[in-house]
Backbone as CSV, one residue per row, in Angstrom:
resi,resn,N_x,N_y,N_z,CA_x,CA_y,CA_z,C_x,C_y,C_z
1,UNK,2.417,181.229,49.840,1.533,181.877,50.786,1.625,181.274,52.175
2,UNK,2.759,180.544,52.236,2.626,179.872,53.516,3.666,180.680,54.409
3,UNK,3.903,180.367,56.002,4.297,181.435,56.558,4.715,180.420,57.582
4,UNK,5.902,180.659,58.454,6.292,180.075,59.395,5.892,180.271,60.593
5,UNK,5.060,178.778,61.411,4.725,179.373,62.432,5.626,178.191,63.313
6,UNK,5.543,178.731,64.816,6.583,177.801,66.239,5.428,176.941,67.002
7,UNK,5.959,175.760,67.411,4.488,175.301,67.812,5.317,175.056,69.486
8,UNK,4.079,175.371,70.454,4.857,175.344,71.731,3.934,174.467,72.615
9,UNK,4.392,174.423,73.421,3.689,173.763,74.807,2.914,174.566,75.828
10,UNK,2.249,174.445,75.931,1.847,175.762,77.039,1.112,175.196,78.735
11,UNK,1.319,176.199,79.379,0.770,175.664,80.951,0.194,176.872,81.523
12,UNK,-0.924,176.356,82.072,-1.184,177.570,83.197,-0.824,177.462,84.472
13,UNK,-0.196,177.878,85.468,-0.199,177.302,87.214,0.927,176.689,86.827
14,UNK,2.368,176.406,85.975,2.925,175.541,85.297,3.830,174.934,87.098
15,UNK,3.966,173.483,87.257,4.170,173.632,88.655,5.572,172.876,88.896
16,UNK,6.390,172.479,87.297,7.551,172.084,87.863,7.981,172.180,88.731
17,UNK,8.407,173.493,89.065,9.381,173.785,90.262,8.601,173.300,91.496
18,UNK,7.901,172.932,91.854,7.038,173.207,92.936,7.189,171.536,93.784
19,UNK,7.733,171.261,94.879,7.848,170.124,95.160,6.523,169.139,95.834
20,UNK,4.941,170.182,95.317,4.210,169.382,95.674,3.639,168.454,95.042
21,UNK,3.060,167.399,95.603,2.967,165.947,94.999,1.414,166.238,94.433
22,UNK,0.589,166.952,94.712,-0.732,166.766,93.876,-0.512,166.678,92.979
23,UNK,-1.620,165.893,92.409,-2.026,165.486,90.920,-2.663,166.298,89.793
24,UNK,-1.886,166.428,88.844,-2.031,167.504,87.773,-2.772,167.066,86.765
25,UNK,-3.826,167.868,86.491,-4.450,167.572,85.453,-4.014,167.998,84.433
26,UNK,-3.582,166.919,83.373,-2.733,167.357,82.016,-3.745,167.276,80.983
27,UNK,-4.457,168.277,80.271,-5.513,167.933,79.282,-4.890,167.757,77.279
28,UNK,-5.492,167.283,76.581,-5.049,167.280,75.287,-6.142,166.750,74.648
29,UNK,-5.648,167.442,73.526,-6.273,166.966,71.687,-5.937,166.135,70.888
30,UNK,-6.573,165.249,70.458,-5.463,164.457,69.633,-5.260,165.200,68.508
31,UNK,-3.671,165.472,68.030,-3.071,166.640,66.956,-1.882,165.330,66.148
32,UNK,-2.043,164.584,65.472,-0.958,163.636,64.950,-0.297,164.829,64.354
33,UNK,1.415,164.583,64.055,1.844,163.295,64.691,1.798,163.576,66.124
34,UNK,1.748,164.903,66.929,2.083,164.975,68.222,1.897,164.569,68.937
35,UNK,0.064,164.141,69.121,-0.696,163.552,69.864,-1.097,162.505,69.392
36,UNK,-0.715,161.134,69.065,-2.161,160.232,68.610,-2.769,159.131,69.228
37,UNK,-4.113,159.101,68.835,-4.635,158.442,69.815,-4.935,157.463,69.133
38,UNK,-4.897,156.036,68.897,-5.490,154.879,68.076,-5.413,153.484,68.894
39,UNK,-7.050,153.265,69.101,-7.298,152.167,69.292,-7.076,151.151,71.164
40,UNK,-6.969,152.535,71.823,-6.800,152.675,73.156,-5.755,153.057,73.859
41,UNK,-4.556,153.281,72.498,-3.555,153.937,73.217,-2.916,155.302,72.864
42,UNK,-2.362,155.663,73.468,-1.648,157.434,73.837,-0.372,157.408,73.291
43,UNK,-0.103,157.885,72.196,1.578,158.126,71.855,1.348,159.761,70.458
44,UNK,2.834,159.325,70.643,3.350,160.980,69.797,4.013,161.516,70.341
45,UNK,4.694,162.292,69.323,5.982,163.506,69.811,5.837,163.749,71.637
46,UNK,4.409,164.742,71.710,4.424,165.504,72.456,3.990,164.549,74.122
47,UNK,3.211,163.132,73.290,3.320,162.547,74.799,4.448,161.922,75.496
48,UNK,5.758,161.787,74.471,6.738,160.869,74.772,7.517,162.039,75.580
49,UNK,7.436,163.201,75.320,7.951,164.119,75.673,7.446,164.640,77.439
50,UNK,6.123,164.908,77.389,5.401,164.960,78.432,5.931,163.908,79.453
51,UNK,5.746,162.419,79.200,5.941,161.598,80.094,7.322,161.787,80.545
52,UNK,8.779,162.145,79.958,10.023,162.083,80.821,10.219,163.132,81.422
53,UNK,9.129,164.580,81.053,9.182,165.452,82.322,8.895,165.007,83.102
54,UNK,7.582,164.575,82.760,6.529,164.313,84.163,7.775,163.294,85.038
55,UNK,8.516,162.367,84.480,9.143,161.330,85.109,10.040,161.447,86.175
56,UNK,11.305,162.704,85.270,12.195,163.240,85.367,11.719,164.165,86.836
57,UNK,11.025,165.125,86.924,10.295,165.655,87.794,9.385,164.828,89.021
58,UNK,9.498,163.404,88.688,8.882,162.564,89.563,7.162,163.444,89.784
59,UNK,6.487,163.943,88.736,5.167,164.512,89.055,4.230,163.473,88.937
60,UNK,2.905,163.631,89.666,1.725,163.272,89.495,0.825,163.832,88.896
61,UNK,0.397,163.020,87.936,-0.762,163.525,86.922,-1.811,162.851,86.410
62,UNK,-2.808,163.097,85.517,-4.166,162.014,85.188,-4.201,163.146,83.588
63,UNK,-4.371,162.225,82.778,-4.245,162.611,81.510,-6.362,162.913,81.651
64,UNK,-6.685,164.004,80.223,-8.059,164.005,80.280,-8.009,164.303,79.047
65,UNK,-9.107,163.745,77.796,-9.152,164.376,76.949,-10.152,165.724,76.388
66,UNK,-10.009,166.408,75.755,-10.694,167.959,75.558,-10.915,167.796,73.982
67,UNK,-11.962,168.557,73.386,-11.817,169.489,72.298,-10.754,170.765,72.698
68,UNK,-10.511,170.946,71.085,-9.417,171.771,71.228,-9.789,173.562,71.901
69,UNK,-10.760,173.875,71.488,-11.410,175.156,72.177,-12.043,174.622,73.737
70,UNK,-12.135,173.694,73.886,-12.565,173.667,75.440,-11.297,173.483,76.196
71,UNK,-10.525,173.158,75.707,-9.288,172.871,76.597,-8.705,174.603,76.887
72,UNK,-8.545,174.971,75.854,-8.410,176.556,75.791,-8.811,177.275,77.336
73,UNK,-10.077,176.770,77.010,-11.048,177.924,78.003,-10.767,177.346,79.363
74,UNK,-10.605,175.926,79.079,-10.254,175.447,80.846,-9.030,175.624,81.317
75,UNK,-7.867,175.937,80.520,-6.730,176.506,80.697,-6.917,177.903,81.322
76,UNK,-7.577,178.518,80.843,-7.939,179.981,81.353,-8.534,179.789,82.867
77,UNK,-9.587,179.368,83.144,-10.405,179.328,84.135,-10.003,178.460,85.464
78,UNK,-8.524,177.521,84.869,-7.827,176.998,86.106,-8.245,175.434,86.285
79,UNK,-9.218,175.031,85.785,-9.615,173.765,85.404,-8.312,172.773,85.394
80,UNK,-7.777,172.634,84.160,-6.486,172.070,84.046,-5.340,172.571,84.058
81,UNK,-4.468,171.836,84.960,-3.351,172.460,84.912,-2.084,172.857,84.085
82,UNK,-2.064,171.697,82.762,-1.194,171.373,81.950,-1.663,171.436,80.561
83,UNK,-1.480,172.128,79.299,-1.615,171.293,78.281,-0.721,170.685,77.438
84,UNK,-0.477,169.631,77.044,0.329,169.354,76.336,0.166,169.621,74.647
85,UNK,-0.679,170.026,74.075,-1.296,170.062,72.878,-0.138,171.065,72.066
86,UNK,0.295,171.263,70.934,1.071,171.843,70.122,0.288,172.849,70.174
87,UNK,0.803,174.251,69.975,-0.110,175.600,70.288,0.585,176.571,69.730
88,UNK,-0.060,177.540,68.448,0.969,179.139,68.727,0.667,180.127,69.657
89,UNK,1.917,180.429,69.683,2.130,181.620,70.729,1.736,182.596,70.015
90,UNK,0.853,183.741,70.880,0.122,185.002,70.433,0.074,185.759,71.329
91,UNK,0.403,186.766,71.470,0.521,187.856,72.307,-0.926,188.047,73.644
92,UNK,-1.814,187.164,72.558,-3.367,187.450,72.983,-3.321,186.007,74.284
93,UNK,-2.593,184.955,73.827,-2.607,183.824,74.569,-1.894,184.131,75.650
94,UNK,-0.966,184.902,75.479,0.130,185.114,76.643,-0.076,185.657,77.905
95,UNK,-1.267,186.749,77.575,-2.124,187.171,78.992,-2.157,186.119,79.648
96,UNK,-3.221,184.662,79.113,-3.747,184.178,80.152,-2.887,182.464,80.145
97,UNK,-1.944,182.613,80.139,-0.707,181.389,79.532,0.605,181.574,79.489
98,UNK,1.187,180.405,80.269,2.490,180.903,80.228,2.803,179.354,79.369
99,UNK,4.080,179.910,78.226,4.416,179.148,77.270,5.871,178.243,77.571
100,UNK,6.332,177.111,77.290,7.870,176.808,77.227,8.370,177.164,76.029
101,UNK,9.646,176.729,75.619,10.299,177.210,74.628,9.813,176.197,73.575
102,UNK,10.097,176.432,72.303,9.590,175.947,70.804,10.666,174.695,70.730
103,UNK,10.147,173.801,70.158,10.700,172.818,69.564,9.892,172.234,68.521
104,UNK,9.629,173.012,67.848,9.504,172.437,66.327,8.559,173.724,65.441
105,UNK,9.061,173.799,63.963,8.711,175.051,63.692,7.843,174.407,62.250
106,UNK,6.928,175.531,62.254,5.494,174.220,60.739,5.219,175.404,59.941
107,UNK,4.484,175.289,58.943,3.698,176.023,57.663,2.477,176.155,57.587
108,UNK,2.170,177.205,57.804,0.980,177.322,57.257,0.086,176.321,55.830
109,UNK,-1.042,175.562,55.823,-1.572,174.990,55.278,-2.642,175.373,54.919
110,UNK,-3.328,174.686,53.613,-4.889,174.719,52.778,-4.503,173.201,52.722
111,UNK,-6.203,172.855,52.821,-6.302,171.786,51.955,-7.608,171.783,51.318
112,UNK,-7.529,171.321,49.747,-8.593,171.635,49.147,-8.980,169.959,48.337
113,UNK,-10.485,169.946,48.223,-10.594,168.828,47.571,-10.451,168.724,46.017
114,UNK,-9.479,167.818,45.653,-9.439,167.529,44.048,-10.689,167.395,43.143
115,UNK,-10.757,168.620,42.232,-11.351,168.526,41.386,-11.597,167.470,40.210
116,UNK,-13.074,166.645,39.781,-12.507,165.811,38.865,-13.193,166.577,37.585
117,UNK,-12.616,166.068,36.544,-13.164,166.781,35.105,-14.569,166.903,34.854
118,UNK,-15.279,166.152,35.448,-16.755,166.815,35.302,-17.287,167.807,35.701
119,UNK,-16.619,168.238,37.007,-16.547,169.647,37.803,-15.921,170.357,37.410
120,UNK,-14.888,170.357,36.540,-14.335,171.339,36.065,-14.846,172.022,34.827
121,UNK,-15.736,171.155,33.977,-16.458,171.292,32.871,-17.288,172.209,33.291
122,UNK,-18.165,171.846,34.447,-19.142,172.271,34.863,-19.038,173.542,35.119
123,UNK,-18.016,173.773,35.463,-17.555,175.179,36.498,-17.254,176.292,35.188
124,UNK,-16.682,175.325,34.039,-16.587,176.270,32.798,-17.996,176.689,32.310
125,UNK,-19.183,175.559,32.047,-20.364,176.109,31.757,-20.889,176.884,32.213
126,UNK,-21.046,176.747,33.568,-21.490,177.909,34.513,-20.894,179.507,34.108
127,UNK,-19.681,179.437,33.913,-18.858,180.707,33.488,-20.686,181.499,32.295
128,UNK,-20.963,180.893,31.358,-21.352,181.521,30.194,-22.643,181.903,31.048
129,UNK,-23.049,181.595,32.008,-24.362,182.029,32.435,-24.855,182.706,33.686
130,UNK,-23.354,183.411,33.581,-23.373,184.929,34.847,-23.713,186.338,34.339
131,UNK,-24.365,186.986,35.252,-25.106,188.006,34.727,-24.643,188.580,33.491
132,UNK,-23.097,189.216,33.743,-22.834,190.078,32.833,-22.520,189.287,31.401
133,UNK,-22.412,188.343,31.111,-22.302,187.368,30.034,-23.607,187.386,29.118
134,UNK,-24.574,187.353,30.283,-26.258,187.313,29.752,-26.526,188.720,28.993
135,UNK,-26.206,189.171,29.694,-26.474,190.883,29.208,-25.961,190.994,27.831
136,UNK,-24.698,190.758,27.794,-23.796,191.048,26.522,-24.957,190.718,25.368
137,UNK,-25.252,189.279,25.872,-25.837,188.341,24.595,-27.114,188.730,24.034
138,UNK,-28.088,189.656,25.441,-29.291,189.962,25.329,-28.980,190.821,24.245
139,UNK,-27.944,191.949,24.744,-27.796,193.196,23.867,-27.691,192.800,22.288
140,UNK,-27.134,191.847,21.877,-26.506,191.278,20.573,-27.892,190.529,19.880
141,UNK,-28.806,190.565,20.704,-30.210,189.799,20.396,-30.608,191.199,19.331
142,UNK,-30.724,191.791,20.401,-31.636,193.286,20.671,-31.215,194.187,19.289
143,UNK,-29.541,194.118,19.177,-29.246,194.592,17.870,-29.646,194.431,16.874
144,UNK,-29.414,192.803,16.653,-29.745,192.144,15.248,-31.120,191.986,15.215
145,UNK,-31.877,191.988,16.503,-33.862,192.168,15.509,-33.674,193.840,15.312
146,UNK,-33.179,194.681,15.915,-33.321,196.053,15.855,-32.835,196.304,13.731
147,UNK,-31.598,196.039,13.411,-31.033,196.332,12.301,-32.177,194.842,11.048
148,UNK,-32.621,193.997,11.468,-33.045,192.927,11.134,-34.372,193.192,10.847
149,UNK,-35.689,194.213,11.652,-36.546,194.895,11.309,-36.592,196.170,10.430
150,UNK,-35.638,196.488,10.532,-35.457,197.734,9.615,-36.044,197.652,8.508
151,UNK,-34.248,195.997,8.048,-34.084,196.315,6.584,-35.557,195.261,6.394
152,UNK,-35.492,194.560,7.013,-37.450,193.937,6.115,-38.427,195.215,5.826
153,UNK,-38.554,196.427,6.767,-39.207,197.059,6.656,-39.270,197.731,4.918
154,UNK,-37.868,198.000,4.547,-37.671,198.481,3.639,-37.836,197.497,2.275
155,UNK,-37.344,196.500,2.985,-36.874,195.041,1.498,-38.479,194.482,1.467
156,UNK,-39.500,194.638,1.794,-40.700,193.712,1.980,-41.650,193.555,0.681
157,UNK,-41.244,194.982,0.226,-42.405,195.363,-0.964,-41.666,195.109,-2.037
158,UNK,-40.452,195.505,-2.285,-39.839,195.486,-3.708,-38.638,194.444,-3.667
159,UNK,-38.568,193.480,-2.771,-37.539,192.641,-2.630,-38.228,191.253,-2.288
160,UNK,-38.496,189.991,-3.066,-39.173,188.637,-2.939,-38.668,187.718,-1.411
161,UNK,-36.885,188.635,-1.254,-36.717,187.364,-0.671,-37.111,187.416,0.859
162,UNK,-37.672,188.649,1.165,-38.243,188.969,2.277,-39.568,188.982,2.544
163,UNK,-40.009,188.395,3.201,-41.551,188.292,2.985,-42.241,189.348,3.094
164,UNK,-43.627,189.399,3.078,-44.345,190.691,3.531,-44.977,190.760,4.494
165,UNK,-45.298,189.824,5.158,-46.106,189.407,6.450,-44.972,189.907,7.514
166,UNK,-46.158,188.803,8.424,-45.164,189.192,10.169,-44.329,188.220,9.655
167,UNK,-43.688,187.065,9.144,-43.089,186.046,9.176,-41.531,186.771,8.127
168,UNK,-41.644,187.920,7.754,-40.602,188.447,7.348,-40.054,189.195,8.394
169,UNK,-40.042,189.040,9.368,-39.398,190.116,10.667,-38.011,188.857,10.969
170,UNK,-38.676,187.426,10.887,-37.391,186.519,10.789,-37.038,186.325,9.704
171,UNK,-37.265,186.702,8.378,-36.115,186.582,7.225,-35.051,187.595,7.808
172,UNK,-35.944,189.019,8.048,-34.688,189.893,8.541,-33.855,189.788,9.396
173,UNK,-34.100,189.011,10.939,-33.391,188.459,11.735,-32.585,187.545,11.154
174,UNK,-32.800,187.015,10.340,-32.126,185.708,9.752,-30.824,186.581,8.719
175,UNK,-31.019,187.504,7.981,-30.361,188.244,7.503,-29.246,188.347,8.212
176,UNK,-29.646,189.396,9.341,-29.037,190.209,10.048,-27.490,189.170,10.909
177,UNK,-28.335,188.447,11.239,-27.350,187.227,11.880,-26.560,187.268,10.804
178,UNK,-26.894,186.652,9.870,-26.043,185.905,8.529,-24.940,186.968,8.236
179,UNK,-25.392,188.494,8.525,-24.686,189.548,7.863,-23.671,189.876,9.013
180,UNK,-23.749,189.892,10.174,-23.029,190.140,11.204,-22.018,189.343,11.532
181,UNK,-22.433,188.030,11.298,-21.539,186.963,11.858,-20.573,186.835,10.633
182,UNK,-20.394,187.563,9.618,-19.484,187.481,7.933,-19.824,186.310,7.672
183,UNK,-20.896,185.534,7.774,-20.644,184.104,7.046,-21.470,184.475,5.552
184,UNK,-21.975,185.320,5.527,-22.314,185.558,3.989,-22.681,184.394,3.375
185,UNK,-24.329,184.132,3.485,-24.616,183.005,2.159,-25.074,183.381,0.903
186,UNK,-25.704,184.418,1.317,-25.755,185.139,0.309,-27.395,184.981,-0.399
187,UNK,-27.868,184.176,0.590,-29.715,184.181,0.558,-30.489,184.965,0.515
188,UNK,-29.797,185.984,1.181,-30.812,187.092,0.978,-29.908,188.380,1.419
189,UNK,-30.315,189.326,0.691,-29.104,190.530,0.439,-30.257,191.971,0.585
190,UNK,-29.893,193.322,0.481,-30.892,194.280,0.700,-30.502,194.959,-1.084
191,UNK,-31.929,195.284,-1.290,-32.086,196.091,-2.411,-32.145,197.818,-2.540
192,UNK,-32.885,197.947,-1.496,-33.238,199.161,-1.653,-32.271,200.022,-0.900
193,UNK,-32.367,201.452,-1.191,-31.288,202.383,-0.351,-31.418,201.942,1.067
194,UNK,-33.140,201.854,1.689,-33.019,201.887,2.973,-32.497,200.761,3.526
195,UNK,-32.524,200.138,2.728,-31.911,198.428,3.423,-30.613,198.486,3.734
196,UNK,-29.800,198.905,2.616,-28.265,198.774,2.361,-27.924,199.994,3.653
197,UNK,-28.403,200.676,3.732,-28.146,202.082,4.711,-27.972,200.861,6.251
198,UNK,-29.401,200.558,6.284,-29.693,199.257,7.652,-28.019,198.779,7.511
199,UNK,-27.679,197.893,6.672,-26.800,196.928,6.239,-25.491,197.619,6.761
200,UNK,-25.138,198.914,6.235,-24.021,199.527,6.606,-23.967,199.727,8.352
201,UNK,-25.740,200.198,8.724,-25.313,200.459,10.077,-24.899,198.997,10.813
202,UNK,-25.503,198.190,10.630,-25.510,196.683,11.429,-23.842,196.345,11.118
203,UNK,-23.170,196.708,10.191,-22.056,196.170,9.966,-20.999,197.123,10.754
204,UNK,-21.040,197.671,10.429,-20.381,199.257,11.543,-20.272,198.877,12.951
205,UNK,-22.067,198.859,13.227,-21.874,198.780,15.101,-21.594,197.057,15.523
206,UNK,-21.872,196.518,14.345,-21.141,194.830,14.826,-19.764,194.586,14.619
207,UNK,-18.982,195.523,14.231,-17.818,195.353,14.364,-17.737,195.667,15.738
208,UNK,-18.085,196.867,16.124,-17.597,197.473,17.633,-17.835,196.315,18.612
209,UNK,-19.242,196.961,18.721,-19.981,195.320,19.524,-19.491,194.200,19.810
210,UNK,-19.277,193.525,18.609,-18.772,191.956,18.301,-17.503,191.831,19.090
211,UNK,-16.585,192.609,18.994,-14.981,192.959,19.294,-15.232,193.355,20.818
212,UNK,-16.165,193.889,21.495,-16.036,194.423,22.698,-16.710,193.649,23.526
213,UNK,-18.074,192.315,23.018,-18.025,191.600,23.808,-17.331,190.394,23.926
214,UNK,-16.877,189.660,22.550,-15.636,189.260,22.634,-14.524,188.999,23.921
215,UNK,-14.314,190.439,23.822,-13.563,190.824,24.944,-13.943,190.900,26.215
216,UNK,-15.196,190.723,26.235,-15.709,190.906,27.922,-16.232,189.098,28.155
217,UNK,-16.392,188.580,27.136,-16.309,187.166,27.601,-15.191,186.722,27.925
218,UNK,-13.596,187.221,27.414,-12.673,186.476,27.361,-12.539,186.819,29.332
219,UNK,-12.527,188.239,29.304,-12.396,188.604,31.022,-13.382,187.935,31.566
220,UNK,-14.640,187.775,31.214,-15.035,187.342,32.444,-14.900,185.944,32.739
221,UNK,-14.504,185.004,31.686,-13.826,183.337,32.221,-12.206,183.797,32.759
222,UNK,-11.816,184.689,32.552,-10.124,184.759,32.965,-10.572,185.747,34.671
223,UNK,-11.558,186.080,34.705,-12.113,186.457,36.541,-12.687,185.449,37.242
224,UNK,-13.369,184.270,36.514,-14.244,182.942,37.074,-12.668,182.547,37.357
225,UNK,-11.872,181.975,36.544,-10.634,181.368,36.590,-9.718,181.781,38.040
226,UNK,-9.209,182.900,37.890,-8.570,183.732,38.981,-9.253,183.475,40.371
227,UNK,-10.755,183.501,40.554,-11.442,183.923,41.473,-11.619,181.870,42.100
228,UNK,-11.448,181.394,41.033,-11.804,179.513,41.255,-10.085,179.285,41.791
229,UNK,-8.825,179.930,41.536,-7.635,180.104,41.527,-7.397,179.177,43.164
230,UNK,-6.585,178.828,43.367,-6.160,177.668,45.013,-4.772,177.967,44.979
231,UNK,-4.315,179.042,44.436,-2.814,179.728,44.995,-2.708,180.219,45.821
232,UNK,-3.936,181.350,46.288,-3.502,181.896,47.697,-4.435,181.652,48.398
233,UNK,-4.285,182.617,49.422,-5.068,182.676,50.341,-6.595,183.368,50.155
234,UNK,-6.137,184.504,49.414,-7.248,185.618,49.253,-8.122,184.491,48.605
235,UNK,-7.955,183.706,47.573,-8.717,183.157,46.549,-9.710,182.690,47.027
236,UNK,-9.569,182.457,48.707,-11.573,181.743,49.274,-11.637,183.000,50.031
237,UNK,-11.604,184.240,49.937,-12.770,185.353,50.277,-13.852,184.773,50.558
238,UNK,-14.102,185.324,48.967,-15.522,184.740,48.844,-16.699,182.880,48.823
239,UNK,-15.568,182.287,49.239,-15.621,180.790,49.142,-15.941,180.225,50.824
240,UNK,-16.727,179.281,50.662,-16.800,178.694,52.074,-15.332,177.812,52.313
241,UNK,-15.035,178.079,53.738,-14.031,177.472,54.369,-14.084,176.916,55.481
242,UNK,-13.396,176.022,56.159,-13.732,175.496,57.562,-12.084,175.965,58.344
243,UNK,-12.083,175.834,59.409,-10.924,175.696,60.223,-11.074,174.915,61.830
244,UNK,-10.286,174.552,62.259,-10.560,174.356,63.759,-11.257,175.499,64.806
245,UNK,-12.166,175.517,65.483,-12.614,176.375,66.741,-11.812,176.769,67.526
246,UNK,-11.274,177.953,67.678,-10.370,178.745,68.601,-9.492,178.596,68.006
247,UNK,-9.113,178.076,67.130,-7.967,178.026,66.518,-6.778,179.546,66.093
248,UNK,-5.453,179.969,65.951,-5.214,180.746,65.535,-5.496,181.011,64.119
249,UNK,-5.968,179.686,63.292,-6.246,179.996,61.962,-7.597,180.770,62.037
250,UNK,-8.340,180.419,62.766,-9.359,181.115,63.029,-9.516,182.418,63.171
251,UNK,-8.599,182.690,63.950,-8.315,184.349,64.001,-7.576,185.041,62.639
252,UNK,-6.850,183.881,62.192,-6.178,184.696,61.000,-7.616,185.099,60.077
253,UNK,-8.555,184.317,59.691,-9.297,184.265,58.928,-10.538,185.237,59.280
254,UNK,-10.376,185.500,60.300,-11.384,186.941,60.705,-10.677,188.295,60.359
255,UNK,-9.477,188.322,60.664,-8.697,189.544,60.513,-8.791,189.700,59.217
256,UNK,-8.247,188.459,58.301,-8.478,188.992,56.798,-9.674,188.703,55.978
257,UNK,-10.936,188.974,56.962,-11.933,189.326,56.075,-12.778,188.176,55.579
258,UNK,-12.758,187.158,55.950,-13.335,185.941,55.259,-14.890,185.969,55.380
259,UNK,-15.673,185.316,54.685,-17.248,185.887,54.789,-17.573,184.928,55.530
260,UNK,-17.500,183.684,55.263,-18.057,182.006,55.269,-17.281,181.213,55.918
261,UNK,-16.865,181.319,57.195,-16.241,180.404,57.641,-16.926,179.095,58.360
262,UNK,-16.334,177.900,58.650,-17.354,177.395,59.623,-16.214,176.686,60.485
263,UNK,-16.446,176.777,61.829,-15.738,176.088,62.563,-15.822,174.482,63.294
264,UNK,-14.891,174.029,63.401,-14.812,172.002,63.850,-13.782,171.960,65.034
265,UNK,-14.211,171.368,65.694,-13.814,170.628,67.015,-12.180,169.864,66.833
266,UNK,-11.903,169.607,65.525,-10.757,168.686,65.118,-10.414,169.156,63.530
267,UNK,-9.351,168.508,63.046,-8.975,168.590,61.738,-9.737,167.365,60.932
268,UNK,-9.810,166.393,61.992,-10.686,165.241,61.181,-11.896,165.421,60.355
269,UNK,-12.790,166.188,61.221,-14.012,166.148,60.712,-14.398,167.416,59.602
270,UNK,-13.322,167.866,59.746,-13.288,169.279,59.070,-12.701,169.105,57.632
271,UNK,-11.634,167.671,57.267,-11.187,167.055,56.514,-12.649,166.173,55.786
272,UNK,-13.225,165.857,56.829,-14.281,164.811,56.239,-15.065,166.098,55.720
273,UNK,-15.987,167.536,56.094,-17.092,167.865,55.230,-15.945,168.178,53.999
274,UNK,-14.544,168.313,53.855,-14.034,169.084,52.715,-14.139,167.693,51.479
275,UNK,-13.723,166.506,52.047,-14.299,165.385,50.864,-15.862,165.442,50.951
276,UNK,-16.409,165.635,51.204,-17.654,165.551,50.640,-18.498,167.110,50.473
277,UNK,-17.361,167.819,50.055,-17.846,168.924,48.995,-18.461,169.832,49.717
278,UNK,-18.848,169.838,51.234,-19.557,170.785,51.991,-18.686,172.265,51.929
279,UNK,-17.135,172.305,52.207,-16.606,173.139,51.620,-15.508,173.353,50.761
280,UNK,-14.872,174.921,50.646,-14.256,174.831,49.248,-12.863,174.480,49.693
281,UNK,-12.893,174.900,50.941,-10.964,174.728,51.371,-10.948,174.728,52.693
282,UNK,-10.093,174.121,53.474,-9.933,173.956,55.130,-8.164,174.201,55.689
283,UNK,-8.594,175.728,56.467,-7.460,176.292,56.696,-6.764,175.347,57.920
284,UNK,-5.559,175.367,58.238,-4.982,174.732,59.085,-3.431,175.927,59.112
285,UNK,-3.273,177.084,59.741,-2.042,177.570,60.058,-0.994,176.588,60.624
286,UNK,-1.254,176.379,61.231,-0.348,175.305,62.137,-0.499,174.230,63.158
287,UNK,-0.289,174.094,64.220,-1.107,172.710,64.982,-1.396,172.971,66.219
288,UNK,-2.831,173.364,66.223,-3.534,174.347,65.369,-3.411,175.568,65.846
């Protein structure tokens, strides 16, 4: 699911050619490896690069640092003159930006936090206690007192092992289970026509039943599964995600529909809520 993107340089006012000596404001993000910033000093790809234009060109400049969406907007508005920050090119950027040529080409990225086995347990339990799971089970309740009152109704008077009171409505439930599930103990059985009639129907529609929710439990952990799935992209639809602010991932993730996004100033901090579980996955197209 990953996709090739070009990462470029971009300038507004770009003033190489221009033999005047003012001082250019060059703004940036720190983007490792391109940009990094640690511990008071400035290096990476893109500054080692920056500095032998700037050199080569004999320009004047004052480095400033930005968030990555404010640098954006001050690029637009004429603020700074330069950015050095790794950037894709978009048809939409190009209005208000003029780009250099590509030197270096990246992948689209997820990063998601590792699940440990207690969460994964968890995520299976949860499976049994979504609506349509509940329903199935209610219905399978609903059957067996339904076929389970019957036959007491019938077995109460001429059959011992059913009581005659209210407290025989659970021998018959107790039956009914016993008779549905084939475990046959054989505790208590129906005597009379109307019972055995009960007996035939409960066995009839618990075949169907039994077999069809069966089957709708097996789908609905193989839809929890699919839908919990970290193969593609689609798989956080419905899932909270983070990305960088202004970012092009950002835009990718509006176009295709995402519900829950939340946006960060950096990849750092957007890395930090994804370890601590705030969300499910943190898009990163490229830088950035």
């Amino acid at each position: 699911m990953t996709k090739p993107l070009l990462l470029f340089f971009m300038t507004i006012q770009f003033l190489m050619g221009q033999a005047s000596k003012d001082t250019l404001v060059v703004a940036y993000a720190p983007a490792a490896p391109f940009i990094i910033q640690e511990d008071g000093l400035l290096e990476g790809i893109n500054v080692w690069l920056w500095r032998q234009v700037a050199n080569d060109l004999e320009l004047e400049y004052k480095l400033k640092q930005m968030n990555f969406s404010d640098m954006l907007d001050a690029l637009k508005r004429g603020d700074v003159d330069v950015s050095i920050n790794p950037l894709t090119i978009t048809g939409h950027r190009s209005k208000d930006m003029e780009f250099t040529h590509s030197f270096f080409a990246s992948h689209s990225s997820v990063a998601v936090a590792q699940e440990s086995s207690f969460q994964k347990l968890r995520q299976f339990i949860a499976s049994f206690f979504k609506l349509n799971f509940l329903k199935g089970f209610l219905l399978l309740l609903v059957i067996l007192l339904f076929f389970g009152t019957v036959a007491w109704f019938f077995e109460r008077r001429g059959n011992p092992e059913f009581r005659k009171n209210h407290k025989g409505v659970w021998d018959g439930l107790w039956w009914s289970a016993v008779t549905l599930t084939t475990v046959g103990y054989g505790d208590k059985s129906p005597r009379t026509r109307g019972g055995k009639i009960a007996a035939m129907g409960l066995m009839l529609s618990g075949l169907l039943f039994v077999s069809g929710l069966t089957a709708s439990i097996a789908s609905s952990l193989t839809v929890d599964q699919l839908a919990n799935s970290n193969d593609s992209f689609n798989a956080f639809k419905e899932r909270k995600v983070g990305t960088i602010k202004g970012s092009e991932a950002r835009d990718f993730l509006k176009v295709h529909f995402f519900k829950d996004v939340e946006e960060f100033e950096g990849v750092v901090p957007g890395l930090k809520a994804l370890k601590n579980h705030q969300l499910d996955a943190f898009f990163e197209l490229s830088k950035p």
